[in-house]
mmJSON file of the N, C-alpha and C atoms, coordinates in Angstrom:
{"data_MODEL":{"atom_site":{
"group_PDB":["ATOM","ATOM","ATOM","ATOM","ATOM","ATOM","ATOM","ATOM","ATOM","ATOM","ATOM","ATOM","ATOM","ATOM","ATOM","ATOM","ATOM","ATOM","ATOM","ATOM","ATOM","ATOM","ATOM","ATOM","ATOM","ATOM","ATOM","ATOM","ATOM","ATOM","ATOM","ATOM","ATOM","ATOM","ATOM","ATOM","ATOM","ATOM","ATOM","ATOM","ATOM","ATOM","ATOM","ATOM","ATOM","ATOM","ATOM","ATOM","ATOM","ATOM","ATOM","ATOM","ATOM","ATOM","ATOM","ATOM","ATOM","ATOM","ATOM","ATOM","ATOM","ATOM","ATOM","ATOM","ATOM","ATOM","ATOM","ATOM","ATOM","ATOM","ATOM","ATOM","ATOM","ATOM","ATOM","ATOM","ATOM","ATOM","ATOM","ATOM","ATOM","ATOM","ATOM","ATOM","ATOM","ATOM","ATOM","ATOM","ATOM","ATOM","ATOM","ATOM","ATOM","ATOM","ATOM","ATOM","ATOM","ATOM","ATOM","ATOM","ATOM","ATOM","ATOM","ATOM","ATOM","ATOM","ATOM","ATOM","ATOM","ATOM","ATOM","ATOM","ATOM","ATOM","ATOM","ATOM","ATOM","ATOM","ATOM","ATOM","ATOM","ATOM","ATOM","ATOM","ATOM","ATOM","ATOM","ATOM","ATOM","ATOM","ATOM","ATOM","ATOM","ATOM","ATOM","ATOM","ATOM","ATOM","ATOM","ATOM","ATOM","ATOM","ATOM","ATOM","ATOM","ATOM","ATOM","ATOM","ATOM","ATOM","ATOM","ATOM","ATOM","ATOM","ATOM","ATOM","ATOM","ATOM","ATOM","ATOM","ATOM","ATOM","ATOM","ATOM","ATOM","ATOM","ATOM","ATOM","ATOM","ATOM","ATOM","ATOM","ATOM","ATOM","ATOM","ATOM","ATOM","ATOM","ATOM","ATOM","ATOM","ATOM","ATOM","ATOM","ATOM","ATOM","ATOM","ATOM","ATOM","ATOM","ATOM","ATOM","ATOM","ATOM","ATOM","ATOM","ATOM","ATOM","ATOM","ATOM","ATOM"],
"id":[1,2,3,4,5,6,7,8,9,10,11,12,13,14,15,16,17,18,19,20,21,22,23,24,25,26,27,28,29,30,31,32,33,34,35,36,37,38,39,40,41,42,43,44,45,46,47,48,49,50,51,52,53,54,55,56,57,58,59,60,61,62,63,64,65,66,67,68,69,70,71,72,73,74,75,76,77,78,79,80,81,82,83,84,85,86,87,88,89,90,91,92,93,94,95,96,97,98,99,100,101,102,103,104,105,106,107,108,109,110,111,112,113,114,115,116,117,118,119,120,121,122,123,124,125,126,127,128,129,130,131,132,133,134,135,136,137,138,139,140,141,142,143,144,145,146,147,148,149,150,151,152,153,154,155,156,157,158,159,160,161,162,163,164,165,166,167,168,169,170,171,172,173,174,175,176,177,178,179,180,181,182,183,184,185,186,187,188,189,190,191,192,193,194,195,196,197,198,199,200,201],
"type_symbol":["N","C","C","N","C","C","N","C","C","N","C","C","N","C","C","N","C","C","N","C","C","N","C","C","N","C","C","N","C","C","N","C","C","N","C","C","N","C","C","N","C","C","N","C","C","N","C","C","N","C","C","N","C","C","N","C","C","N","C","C","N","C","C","N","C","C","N","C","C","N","C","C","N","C","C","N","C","C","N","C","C","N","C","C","N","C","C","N","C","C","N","C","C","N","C","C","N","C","C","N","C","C","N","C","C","N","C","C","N","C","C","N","C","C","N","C","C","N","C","C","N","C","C","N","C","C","N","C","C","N","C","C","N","C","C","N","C","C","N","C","C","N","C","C","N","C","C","N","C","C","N","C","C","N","C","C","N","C","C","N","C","C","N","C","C","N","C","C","N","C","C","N","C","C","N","C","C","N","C","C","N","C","C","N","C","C","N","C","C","N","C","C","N","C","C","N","C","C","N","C","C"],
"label_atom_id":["N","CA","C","N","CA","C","N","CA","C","N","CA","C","N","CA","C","N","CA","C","N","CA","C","N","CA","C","N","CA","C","N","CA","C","N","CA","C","N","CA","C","N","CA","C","N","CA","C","N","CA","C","N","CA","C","N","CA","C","N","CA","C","N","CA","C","N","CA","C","N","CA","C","N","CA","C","N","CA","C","N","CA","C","N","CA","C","N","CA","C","N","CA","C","N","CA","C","N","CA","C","N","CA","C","N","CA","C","N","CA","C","N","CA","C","N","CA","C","N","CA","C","N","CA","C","N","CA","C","N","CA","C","N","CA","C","N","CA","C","N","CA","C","N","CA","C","N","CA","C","N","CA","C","N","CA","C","N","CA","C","N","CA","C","N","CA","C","N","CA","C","N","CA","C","N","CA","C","N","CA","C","N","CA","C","N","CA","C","N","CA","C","N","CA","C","N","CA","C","N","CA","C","N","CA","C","N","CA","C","N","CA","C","N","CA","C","N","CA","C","N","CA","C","N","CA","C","N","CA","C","N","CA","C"],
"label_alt_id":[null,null,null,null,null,null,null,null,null,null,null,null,null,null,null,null,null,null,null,null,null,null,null,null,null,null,null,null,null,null,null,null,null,null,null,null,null,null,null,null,null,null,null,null,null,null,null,null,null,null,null,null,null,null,null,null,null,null,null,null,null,null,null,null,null,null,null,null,null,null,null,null,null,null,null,null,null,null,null,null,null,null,null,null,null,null,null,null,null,null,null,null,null,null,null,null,null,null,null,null,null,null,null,null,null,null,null,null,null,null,null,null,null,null,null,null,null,null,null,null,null,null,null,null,null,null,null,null,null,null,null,null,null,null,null,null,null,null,null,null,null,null,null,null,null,null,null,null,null,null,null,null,null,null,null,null,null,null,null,null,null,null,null,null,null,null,null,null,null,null,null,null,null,null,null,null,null,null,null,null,null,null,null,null,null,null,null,null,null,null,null,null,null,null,null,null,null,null,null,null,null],
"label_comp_id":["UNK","UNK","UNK","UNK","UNK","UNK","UNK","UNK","UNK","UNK","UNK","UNK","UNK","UNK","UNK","UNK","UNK","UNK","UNK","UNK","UNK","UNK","UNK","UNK","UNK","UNK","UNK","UNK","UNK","UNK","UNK","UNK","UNK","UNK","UNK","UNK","UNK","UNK","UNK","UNK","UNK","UNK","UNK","UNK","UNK","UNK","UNK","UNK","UNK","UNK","UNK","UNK","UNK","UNK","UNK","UNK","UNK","UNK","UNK","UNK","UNK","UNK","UNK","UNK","UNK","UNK","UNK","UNK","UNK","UNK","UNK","UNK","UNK","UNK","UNK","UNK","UNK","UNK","UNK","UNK","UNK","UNK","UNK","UNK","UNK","UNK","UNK","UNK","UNK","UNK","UNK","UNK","UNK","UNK","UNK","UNK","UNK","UNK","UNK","UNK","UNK","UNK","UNK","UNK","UNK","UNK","UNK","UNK","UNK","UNK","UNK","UNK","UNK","UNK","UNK","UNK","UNK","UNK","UNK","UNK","UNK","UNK","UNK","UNK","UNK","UNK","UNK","UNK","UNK","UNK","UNK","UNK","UNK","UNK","UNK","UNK","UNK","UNK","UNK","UNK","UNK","UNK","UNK","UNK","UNK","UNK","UNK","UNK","UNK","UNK","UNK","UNK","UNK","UNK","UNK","UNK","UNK","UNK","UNK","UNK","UNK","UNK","UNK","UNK","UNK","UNK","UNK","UNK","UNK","UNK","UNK","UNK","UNK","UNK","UNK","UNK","UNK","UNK","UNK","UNK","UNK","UNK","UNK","UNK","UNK","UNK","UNK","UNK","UNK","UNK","UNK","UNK","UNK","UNK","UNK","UNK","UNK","UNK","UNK","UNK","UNK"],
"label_asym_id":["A","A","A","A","A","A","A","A","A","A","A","A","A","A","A","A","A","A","A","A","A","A","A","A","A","A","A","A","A","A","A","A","A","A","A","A","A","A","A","A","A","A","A","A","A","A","A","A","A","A","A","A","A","A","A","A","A","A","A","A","A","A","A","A","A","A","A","A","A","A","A","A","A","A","A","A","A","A","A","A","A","A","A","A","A","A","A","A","A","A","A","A","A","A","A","A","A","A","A","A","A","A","A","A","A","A","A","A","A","A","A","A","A","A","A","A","A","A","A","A","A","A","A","A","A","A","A","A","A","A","A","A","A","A","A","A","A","A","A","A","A","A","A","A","A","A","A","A","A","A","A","A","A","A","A","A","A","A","A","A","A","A","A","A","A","A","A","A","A","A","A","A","A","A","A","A","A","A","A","A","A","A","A","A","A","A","A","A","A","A","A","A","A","A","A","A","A","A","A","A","A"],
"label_entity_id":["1","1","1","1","1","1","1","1","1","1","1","1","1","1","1","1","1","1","1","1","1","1","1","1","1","1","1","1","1","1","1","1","1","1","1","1","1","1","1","1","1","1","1","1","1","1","1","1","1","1","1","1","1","1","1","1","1","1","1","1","1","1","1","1","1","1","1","1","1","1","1","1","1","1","1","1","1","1","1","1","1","1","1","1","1","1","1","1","1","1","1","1","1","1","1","1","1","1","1","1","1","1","1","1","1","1","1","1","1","1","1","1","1","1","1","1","1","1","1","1","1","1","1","1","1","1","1","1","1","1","1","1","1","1","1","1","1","1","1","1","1","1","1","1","1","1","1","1","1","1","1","1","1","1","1","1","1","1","1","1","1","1","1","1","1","1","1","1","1","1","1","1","1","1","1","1","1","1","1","1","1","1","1","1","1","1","1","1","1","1","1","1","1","1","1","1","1","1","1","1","1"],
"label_seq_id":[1,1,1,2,2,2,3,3,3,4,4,4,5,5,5,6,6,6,7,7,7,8,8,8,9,9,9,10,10,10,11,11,11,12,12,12,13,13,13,14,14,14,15,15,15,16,16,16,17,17,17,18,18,18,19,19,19,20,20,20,21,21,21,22,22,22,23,23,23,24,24,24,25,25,25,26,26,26,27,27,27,28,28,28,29,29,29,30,30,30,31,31,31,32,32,32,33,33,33,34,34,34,35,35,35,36,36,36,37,37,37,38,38,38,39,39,39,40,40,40,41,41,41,42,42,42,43,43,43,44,44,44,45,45,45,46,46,46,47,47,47,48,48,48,49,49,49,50,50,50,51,51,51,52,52,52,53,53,53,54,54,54,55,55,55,56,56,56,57,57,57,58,58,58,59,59,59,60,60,60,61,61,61,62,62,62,63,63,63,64,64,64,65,65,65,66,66,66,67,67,67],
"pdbx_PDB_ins_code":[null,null,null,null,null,null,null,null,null,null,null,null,null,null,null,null,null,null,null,null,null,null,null,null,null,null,null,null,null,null,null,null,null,null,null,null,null,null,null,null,null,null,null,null,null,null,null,null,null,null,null,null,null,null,null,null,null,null,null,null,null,null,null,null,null,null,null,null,null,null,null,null,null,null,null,null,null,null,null,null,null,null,null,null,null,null,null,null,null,null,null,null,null,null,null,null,null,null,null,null,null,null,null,null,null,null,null,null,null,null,null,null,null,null,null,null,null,null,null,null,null,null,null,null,null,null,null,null,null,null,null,null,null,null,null,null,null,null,null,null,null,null,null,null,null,null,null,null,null,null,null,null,null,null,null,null,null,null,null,null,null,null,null,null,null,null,null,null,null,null,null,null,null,null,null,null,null,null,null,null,null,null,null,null,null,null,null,null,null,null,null,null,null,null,null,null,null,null,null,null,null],
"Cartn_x":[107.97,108.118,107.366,107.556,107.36,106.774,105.277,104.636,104.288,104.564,104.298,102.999,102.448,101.075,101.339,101.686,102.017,102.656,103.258,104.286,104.624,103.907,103.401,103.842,104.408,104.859,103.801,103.443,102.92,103.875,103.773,104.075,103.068,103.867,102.619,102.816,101.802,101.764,101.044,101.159,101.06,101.569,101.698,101.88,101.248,100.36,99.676,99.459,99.997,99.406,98.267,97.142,95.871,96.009,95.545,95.546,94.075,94.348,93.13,92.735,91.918,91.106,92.666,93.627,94.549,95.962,96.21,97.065,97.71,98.789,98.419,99.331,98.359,99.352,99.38,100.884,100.631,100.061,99.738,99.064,99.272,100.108,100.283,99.194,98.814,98.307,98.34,97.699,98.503,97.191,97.177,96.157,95.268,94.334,94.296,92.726,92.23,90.879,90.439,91.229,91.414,91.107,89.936,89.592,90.712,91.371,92.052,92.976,94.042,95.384,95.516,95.86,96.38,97.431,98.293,99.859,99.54,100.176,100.536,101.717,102.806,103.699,103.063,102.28,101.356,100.715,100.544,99.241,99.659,101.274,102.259,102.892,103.32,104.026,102.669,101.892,100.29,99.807,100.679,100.048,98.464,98.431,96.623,96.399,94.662,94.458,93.325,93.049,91.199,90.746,89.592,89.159,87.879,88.078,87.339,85.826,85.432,84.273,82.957,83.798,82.971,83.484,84.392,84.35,84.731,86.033,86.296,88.18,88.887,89.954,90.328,91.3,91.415,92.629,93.043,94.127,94.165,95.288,95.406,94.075,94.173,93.62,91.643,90.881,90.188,89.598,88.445,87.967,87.424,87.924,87.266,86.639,84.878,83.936,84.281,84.407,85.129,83.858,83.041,82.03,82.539],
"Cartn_y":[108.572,107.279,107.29,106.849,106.657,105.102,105.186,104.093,103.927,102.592,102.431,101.616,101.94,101.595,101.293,100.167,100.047,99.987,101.197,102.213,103.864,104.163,105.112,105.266,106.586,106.697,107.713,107.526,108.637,108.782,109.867,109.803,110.027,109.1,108.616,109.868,110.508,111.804,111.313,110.445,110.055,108.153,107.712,106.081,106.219,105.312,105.216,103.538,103.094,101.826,101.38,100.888,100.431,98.667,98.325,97.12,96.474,95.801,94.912,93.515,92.914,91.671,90.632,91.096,89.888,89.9,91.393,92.057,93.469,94.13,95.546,95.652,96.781,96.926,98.327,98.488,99.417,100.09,101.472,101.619,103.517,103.19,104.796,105.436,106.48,107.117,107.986,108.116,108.986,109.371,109.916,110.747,110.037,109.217,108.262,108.445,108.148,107.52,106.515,105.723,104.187,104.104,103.62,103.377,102.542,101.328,100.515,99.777,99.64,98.809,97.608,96.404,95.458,94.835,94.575,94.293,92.432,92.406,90.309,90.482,91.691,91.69,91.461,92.212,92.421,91.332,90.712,89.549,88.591,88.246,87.208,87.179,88.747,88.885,88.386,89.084,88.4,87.151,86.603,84.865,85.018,85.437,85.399,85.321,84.916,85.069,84.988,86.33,86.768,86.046,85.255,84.467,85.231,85.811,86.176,85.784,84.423,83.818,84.217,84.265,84.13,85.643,86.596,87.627,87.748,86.323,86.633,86.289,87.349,86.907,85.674,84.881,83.444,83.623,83.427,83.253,82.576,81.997,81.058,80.959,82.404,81.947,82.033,81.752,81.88,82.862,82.915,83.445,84.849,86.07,87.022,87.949,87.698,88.652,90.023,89.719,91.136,92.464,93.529,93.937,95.242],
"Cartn_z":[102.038,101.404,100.085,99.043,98.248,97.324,97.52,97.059,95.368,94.949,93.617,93.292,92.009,91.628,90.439,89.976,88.583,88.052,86.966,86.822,87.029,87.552,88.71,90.544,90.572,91.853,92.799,94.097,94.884,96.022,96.484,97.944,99.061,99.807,101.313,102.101,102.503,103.607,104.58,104.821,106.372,106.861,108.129,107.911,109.781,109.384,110.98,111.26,112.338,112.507,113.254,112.732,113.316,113.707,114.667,115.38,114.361,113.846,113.297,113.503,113.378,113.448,113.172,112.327,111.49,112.558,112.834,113.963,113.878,114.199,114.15,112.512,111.861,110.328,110.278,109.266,108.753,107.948,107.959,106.508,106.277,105.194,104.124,103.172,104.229,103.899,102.674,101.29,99.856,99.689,98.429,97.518,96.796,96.634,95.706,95.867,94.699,94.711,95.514,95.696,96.256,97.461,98.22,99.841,100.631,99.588,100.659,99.7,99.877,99.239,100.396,100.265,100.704,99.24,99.721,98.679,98.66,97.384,97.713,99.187,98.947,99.879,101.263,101.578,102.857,103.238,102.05,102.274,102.746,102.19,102.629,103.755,104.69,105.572,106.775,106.201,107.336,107.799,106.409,106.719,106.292,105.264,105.146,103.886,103.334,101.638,101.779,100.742,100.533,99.861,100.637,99.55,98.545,97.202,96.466,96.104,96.225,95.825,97.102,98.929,99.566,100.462,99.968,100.722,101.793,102.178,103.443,103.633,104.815,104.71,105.837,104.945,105.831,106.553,107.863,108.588,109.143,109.982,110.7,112.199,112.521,113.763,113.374,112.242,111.9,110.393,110.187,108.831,109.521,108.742,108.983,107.535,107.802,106.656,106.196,105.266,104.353,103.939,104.505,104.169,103.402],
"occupancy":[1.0,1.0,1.0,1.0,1.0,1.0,1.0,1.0,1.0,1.0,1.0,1.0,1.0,1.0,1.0,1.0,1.0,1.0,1.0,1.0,1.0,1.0,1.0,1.0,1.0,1.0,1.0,1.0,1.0,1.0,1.0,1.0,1.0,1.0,1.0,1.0,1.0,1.0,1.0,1.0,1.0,1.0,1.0,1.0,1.0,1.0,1.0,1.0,1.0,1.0,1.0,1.0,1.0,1.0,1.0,1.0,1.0,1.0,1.0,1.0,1.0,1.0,1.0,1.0,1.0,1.0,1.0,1.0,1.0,1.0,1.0,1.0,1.0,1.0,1.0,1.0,1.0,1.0,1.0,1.0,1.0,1.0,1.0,1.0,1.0,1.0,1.0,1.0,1.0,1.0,1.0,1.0,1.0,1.0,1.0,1.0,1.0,1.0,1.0,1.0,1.0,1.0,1.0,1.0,1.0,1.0,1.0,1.0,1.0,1.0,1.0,1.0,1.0,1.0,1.0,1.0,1.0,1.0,1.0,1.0,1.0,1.0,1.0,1.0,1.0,1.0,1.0,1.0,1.0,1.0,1.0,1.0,1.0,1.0,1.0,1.0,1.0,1.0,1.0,1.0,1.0,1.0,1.0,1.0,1.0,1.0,1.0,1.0,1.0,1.0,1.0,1.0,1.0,1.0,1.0,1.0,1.0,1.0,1.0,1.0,1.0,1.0,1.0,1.0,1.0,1.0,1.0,1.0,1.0,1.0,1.0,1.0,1.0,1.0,1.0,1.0,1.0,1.0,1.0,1.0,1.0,1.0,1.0,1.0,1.0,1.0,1.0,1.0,1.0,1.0,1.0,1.0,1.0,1.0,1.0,1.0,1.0,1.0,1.0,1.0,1.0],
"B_iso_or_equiv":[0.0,0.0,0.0,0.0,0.0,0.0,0.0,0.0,0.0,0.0,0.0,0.0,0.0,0.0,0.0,0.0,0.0,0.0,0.0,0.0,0.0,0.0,0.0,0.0,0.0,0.0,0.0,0.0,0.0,0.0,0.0,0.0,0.0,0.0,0.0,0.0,0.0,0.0,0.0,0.0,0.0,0.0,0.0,0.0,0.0,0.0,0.0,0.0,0.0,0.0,0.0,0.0,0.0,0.0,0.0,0.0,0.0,0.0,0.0,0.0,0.0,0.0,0.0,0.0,0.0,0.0,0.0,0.0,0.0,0.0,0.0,0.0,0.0,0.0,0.0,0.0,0.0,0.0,0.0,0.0,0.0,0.0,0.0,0.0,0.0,0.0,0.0,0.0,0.0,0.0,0.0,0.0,0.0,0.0,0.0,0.0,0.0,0.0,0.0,0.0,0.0,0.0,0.0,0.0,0.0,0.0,0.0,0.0,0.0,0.0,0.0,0.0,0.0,0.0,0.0,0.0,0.0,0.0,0.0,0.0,0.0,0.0,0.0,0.0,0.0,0.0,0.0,0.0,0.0,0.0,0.0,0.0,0.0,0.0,0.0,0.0,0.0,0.0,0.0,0.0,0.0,0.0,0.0,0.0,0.0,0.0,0.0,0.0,0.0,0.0,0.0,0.0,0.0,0.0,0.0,0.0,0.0,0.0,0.0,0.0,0.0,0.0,0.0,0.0,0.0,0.0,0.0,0.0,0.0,0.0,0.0,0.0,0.0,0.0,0.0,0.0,0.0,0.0,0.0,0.0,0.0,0.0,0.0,0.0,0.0,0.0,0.0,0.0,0.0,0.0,0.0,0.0,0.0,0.0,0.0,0.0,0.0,0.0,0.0,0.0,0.0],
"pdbx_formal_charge":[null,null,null,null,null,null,null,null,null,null,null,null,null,null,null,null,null,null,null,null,null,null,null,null,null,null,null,null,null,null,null,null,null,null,null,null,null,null,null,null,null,null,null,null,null,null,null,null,null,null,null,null,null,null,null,null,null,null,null,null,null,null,null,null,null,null,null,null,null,null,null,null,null,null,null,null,null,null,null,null,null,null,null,null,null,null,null,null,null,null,null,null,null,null,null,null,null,null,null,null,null,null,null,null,null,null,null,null,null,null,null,null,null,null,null,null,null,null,null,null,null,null,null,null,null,null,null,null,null,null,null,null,null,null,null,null,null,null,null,null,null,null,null,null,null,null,null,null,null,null,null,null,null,null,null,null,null,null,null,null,null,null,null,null,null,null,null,null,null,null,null,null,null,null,null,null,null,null,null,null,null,null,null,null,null,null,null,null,null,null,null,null,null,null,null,null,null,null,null,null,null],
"auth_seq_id":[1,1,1,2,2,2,3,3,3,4,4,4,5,5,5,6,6,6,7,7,7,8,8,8,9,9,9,10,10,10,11,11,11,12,12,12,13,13,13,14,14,14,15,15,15,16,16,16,17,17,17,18,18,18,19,19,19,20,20,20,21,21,21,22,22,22,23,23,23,24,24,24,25,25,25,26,26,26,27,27,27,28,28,28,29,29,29,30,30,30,31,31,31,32,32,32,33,33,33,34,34,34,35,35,35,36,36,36,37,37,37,38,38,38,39,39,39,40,40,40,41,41,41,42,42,42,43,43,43,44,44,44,45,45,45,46,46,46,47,47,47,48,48,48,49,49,49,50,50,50,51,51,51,52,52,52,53,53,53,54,54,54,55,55,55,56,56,56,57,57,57,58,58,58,59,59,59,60,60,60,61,61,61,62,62,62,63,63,63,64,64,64,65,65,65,66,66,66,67,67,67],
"auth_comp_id":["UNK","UNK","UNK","UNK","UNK","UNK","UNK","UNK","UNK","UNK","UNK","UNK","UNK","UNK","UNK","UNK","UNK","UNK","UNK","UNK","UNK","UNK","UNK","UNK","UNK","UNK","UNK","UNK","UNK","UNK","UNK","UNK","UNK","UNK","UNK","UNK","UNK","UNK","UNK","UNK","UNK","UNK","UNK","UNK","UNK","UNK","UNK","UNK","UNK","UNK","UNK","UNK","UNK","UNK","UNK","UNK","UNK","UNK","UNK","UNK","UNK","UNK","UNK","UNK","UNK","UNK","UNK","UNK","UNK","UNK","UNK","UNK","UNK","UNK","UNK","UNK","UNK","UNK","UNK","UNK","UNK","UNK","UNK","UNK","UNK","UNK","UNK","UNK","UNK","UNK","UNK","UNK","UNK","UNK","UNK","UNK","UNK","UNK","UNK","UNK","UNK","UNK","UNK","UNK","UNK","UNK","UNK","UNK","UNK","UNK","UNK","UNK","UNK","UNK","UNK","UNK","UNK","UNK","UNK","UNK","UNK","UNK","UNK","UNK","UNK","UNK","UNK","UNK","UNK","UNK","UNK","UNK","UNK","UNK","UNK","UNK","UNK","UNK","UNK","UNK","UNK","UNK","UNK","UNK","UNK","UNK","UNK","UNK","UNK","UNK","UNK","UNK","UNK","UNK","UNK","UNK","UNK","UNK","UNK","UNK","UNK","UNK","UNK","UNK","UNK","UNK","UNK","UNK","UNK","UNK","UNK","UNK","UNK","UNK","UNK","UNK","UNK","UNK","UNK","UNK","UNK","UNK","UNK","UNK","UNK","UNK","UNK","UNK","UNK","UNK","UNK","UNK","UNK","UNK","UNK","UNK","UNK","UNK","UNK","UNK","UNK"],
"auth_asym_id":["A","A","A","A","A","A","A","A","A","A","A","A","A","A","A","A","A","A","A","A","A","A","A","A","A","A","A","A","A","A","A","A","A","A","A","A","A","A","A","A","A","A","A","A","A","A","A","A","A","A","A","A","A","A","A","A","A","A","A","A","A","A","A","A","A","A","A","A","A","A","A","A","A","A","A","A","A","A","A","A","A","A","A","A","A","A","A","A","A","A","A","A","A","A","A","A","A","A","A","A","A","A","A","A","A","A","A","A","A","A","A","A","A","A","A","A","A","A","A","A","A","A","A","A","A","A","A","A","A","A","A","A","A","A","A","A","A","A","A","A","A","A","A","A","A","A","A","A","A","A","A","A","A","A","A","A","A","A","A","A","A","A","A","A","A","A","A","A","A","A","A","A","A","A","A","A","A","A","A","A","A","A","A","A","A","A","A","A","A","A","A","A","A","A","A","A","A","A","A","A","A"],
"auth_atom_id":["N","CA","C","N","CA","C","N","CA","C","N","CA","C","N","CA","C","N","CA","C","N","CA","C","N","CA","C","N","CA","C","N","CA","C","N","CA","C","N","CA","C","N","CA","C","N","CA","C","N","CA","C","N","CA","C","N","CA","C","N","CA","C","N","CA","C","N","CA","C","N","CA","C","N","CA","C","N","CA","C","N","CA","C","N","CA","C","N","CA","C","N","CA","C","N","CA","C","N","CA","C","N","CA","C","N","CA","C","N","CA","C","N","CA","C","N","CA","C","N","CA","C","N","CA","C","N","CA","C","N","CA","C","N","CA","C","N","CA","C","N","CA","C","N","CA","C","N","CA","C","N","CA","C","N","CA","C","N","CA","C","N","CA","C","N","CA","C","N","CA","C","N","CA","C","N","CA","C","N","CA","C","N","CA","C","N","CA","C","N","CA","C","N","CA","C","N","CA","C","N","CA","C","N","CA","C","N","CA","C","N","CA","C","N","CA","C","N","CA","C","N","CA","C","N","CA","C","N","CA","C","N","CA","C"],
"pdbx_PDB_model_num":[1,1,1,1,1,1,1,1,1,1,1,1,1,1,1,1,1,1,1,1,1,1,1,1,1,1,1,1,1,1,1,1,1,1,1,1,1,1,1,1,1,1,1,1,1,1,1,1,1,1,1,1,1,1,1,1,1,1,1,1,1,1,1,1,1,1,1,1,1,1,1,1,1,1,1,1,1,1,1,1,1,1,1,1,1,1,1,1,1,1,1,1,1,1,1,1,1,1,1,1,1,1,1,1,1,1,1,1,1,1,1,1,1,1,1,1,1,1,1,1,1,1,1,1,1,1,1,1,1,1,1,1,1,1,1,1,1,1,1,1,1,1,1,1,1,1,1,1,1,1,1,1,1,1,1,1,1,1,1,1,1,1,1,1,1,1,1,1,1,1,1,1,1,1,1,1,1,1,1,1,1,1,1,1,1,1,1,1,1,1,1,1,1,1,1,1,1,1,1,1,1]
}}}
């Protein structure tokens, strides 16, 4: 699969799903400097939004601390 960054393409060499605090996601594994991608796409299909000021993501079924 083939993920975009910009105007920039990588390809994902791996896709594993982990069960998390929000519920289980996917996540493509690539080459990147980058520790962690979350998409607006992702953010929307989740039902969720980081709140920037206090570091935490908000969802329906409660607030979870972003460390």
């Amino acid at each position: 699969m083939k993920v975009q960054f910009s105007i920039s393409f990588t390809l994902s060499i791996r896709l594993i799903i982990v069960k998390t605090l929000i519920r289980q996601v996917k996540f493509h594994i690539i080459y990147a400097k980058t520790l962690f991608l979350l998409s607006l796409a992702d953010i929307n299909k989740l039902r969720v939004y980081f709140n920037n000021l206090s570091n935490i993501i908000v969802t329906l079924k409660g607030d979870i601390l972003v460390i």
